[in-house]
N, C-alpha and C positions, 0 to 999 in steps of 0.2 A: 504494500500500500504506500503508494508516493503521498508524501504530505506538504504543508505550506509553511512548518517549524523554521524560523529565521536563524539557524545555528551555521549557516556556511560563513565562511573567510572569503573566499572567491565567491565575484559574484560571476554568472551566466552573462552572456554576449546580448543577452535582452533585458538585462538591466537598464534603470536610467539612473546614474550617478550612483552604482551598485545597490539601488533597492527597486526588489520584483515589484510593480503594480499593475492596475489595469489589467489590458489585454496581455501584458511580459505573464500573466497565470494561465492564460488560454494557450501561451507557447509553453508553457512548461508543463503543462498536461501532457499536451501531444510528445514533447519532448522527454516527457518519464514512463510514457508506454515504447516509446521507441525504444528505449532504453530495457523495458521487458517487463517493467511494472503492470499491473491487468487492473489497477486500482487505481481513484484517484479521488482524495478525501478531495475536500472541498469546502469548506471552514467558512461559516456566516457570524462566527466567534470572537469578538473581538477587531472585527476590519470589516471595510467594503469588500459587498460579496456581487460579484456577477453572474445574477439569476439566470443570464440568457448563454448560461455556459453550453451547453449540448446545443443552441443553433448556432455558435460560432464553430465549437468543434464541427460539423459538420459541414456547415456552410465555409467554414475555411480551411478545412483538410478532407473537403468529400472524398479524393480519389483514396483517402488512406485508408479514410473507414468506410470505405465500400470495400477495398479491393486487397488491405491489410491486416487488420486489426478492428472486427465489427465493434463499436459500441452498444454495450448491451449484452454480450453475449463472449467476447475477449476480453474486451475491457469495460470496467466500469466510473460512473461518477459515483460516491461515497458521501450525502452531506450529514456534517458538523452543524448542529445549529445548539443557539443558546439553550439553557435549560428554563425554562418557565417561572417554576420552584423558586431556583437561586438566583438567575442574574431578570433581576426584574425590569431593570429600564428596558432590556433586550428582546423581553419576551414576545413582542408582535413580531418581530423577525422568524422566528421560529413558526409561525404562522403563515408569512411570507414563501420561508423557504419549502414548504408543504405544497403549498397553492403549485409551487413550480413543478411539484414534478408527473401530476399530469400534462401541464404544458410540455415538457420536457421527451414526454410519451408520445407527443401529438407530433412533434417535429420530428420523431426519432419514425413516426409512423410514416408519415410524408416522405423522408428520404429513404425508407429501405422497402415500404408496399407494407402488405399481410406479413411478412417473414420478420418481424420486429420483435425483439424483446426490450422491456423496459431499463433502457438507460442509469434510471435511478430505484435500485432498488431496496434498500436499507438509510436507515438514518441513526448518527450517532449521538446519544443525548450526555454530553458531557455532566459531572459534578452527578453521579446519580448517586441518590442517596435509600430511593423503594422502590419497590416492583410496581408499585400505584405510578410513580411518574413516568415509565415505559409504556404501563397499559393506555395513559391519559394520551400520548402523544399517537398510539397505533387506533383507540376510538378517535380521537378529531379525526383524525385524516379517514378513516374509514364511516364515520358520521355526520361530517361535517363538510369535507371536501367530496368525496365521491358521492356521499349519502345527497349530496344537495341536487342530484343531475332527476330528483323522480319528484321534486316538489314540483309544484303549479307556479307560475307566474302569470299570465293573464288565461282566465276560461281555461279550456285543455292542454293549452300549452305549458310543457315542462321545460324546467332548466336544459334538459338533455336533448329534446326539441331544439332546442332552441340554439345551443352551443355544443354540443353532439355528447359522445357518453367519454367518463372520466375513467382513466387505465391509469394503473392497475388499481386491480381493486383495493389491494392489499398491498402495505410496506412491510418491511420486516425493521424493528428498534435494536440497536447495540445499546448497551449501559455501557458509558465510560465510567469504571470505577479507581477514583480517585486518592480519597483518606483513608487513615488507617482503619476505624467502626468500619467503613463499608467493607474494604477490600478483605476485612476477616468474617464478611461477612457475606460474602460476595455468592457463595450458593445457595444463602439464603433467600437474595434479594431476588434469583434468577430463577431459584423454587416457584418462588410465589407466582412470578409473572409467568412461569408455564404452568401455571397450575389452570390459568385463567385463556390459554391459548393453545390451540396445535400447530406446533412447530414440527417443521421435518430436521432442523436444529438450529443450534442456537451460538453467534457469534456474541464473545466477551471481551469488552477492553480494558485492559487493565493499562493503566497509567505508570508510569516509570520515572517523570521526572518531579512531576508535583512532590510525588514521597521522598523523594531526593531532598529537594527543597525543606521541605517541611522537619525531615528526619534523618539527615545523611543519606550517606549513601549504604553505609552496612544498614539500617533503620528500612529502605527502600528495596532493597534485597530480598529480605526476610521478607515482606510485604509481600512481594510478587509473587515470592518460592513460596508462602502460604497460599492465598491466592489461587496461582495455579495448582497448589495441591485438591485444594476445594472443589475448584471446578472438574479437577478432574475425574472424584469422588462422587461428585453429581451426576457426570455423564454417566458413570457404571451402577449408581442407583436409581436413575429417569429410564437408562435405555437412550436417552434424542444426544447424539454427539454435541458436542459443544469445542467450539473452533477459537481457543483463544488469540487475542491480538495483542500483543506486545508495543507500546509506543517507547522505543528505543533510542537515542539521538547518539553521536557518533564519542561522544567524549565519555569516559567512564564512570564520571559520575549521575551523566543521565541514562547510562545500558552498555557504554560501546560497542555500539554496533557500527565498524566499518566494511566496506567493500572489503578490506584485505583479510577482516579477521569474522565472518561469518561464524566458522566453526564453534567459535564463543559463544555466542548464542545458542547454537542447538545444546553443548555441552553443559550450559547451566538449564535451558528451558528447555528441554526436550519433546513436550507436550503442548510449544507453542504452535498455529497454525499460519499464520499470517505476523510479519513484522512490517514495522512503518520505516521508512524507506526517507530519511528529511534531507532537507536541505546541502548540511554536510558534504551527506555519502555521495550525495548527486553530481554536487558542485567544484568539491573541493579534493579529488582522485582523476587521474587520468581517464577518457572515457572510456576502454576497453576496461578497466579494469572495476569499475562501474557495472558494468554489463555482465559481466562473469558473476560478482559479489549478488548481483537481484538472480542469476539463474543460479548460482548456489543454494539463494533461498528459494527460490521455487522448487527446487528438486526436495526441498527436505521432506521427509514421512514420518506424523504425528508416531511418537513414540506415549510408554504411561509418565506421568511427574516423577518427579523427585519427591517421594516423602520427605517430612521433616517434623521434627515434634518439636511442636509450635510452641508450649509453655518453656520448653529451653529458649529456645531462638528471640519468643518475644523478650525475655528476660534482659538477654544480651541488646536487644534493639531500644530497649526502655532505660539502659545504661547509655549505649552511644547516643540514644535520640537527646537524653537530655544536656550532654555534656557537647554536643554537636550546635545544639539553641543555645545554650550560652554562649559559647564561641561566637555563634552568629549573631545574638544579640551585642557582645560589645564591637561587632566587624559592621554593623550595620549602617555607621554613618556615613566610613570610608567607601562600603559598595555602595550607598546611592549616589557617591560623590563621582565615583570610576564610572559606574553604569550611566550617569546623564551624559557621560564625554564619550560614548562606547557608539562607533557606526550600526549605520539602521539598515540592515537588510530586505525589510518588507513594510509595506504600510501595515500600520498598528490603530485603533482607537484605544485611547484609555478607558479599563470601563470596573468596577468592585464588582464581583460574585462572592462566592462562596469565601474567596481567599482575595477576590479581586486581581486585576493585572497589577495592580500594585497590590501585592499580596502579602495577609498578617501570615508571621511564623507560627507554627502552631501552638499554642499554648499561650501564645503572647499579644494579645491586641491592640500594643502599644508599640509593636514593631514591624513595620512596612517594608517589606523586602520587593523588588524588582520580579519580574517572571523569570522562570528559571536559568531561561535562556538568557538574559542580562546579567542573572546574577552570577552564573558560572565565568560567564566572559569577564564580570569584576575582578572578581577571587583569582585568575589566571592572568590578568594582567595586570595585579600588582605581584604576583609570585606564590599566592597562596592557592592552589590547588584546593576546591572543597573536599575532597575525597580524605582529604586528612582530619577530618574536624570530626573531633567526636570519640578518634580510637584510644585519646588518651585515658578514658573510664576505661577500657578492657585489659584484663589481664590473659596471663598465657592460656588458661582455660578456655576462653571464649575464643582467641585468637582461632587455636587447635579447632575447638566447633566449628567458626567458621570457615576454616581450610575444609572441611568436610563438608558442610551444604552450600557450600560457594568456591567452586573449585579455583576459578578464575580470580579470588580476591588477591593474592600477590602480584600476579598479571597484570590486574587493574591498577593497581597501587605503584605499583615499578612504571607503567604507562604514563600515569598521569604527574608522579613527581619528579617525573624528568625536567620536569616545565618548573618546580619551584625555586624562590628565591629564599637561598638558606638565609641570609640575614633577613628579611621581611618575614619570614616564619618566624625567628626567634625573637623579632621584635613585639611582631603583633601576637604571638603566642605564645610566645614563652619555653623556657628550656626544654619542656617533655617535648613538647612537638616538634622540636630541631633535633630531638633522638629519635624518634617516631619516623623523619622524615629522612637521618642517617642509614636506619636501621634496614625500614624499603624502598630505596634509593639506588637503583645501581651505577646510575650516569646523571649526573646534569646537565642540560642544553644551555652553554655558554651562553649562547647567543640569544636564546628566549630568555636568559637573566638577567643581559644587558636593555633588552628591551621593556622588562618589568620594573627594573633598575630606572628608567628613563620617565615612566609613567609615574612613579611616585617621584621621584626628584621635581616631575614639569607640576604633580599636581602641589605638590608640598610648596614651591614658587610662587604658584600663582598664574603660572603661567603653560596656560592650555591649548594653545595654539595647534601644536603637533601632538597631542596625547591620540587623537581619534585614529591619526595615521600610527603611530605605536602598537597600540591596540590588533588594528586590522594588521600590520607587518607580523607581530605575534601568535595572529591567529592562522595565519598563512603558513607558519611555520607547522603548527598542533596538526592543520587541516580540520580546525573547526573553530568558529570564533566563543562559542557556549554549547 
């Protein structure tokens, strides 16, 4: 699943002043199924969303998807809309985004005849917190949009009459599951809503970087590795498979998922079904190699989870989660101070939900962190790596556990502190974490020091002229800027 996550360093040759808008999304569609993606989210979350996505793919790549890659049936649109519940100014869009995808059916029926399948056929309801707001969103549209085509508008004339009949009849709802309650909670939430519905099965997305944010990155682990254990637990007591989705972003502390290192992923999620595909991995690899990394993952075969016993692991995660928010709470001035001078990849609106785009840390409602993806790009370009926040609560015992349900945690750790700057570590953290940082450390990148080196000296001055282009030289290095 290609996504619209603004974490690349490089931008695409259809940028304007390196940030995707407009029509630059309708070519990066086309341009990530080319690439071998069959999916493509579509996000009305937070930015301007272009409803009349499926008549420009068509109308401006007819010959591909006639004669390449059907829409509909190779490839799909994916949308993302607001949650109702949580982001309320938002909520009429998600209304919006419903209405479109009959339209969406109609255009997609005009250019291919009778042999059309529907374009858009799931929607993902981010921040889901019940099985009540998945049902609420699959009756409107089945109530409300389709249900409308048999009413009267004048004498015997119907809506359907009148403006002909509404396809499909039916969507199918993903839950993005987000926080920590939901995501231990996540078979529960999915029980319910197939209790109310027959599914032939059922797609789960589990979120990767919010819990990062919110809980570290060991905190965000355990999460998902619960998580997917539940879910997996569910399909073998429902019977209806259940296909989970992984939102992964290329740096380690949001999943590391790159082109070159696929393998990572299946060896910790073996039971995923679908990964997301951002900005990164797309943008910021050579493109053969791109190509290879999305058919790696399409080849993979849904294996069973990984067990884990959860009252260990949470244990361990309620240690780093909390020594991870303080850290973050006193890092917090200096990331909003790096993140306002931090280049913009995609058009944004600022908008509060659940945690808001400027988002509270968990536990703390007095502290406004950046979206993740800003915030990781702070933390990496003044030299602090977030992946380290938090391990100084663990002792050898936890360490050892987590070598066991997280095979890739040294992996990850040696990846990512290659990029720290040992004096900003032991400045802003203190002695444990400049031996924390000695200990899984095997190289440091000179040159990514110099340039973290650069960003605090210009911001400590006053003087911010060049920090944006610092920033972006440093993320070109990672091959990801958050």
């Amino acid at each position: 699943m290609s996504t619209q996550h603004p974490d690349n360093a490089a931008a695409p040759p259809y940028a304007v002043d390196g940030v995707i808008k407009g029509d630059g999304e309708i070519i990066e569609a086309v341009d990530a199924f080319s690439l071998g993606c069959d999916e493509q989210m579509w996000d009305s979350e937070g930015k301007d969303t272009d409803t009349h996505v499926v008549q420009k793919l068509l109308g401006n790549y007819s010959g591909y998807f006639r004669e390449e890659r059907r829409l509909g049936r190779d490839t799909v649109i994916t949308l993302r809309v607001p949650n109702p519940a949580i982001e309320i100014e938002m909520r009429k869009l998600m209304v919006e985004a419903l209405q479109g995808v009959p339209t969406a059916f109609d255009v997609a029926h005009e250019f291919y005849g009778d042999d059309v399948e529907p374009p858009i056929q799931e929607i993902i309801l981010p921040f889901t917190t019940s099985a009540d707001e998945l049902s609420r969103i699959a009756a409107y549209y089945e109530n409300f949009i389709v249900g409308q085509e048999s009413r009267a508008l004048l004498g015997d004339v119907s809506v359907r009459d009148w403006i002909g009949e509404f396809l499909p009849k039916r969507i199918r709802v993903i839950p993005l599951v987000e926080e920590r309650d939901q995501m231990l909670n996540v078979d529960g939430i999915v029980r319910e809503y197939l209790q109310e519905r027959e599914e032939p099965y059922q797609r789960v997305f589990l979120a990767r970087s919010d819990p990062a944010l919110n809980y570290g990155m060991v905190g965000a682990e355990i999460l998902l590795k619960s998580a997917l254990y539940r879910v997996d637990r569910l399909a073998q007591e429902t019977g209806i498979p259940m296909y989970p989705i992984i939102g992964a972003g290329s740096v380690p502390f949001r999943g590391h998922l790159k082109p070159v290192n696929t393998a990572r992923a299946f060896r910790e999620y073996p039971s995923v079904h679908t990964l997301t595909v951002q900005s990164a991995f797309k943008f910021d690899y050579p493109r053969d190699q791109v190509t290879s990394g999305i058919a790696e993952i399409r080849a993979h075969e849904q294996e069973p989870a990984h067990p884990i016993d959860e009252e260990r692991a949470i244990a361990i995660l309620d240690k780093a989660a909390a020594e991870y928010q303080k850290q973050v709470r006193s890092l917090a001035p200096t990331i909003a101070a790096v993140s306002a001078l931090s280049p913009r990849r995609r058009e944004r609106k600022l908008h509060v939900g659940l945690f808001g785009y400027g988002r509270s840390l968990s536990g703390s409602d007095d502290v406004t962190l950046p979206r993740a993806i800003a915030f990781t790009t702070a933390l990496y370009s003044i030299g602090v790596p977030p992946e380290l926040l938090g391990l100084a609560a663990l002792d050898q015992e936890d360490f050892a556990y987590l070598r066991e349900i997280y095979p890739s945690f040294v992996e990850d750790l040696a990846t990512a502190l290659q990029y720290a700057n040992e004096t900003r570590v032991n400045q802003l953290l203190g002695d444990k974490y400049r031996r924390l940082l000695v200990r899984f450390t095997e190289e440091i990148d000179r040159i990514h020091e110099g340039l973290t080196t650069s960003v605090w000296a210009s911001i400590e001055q006053g003087a911010t002229s060049r920090v944006s282009q610092y920033i972006a030289e440093a993320g070109e290095l990672r091959h990801f800027l958050g």
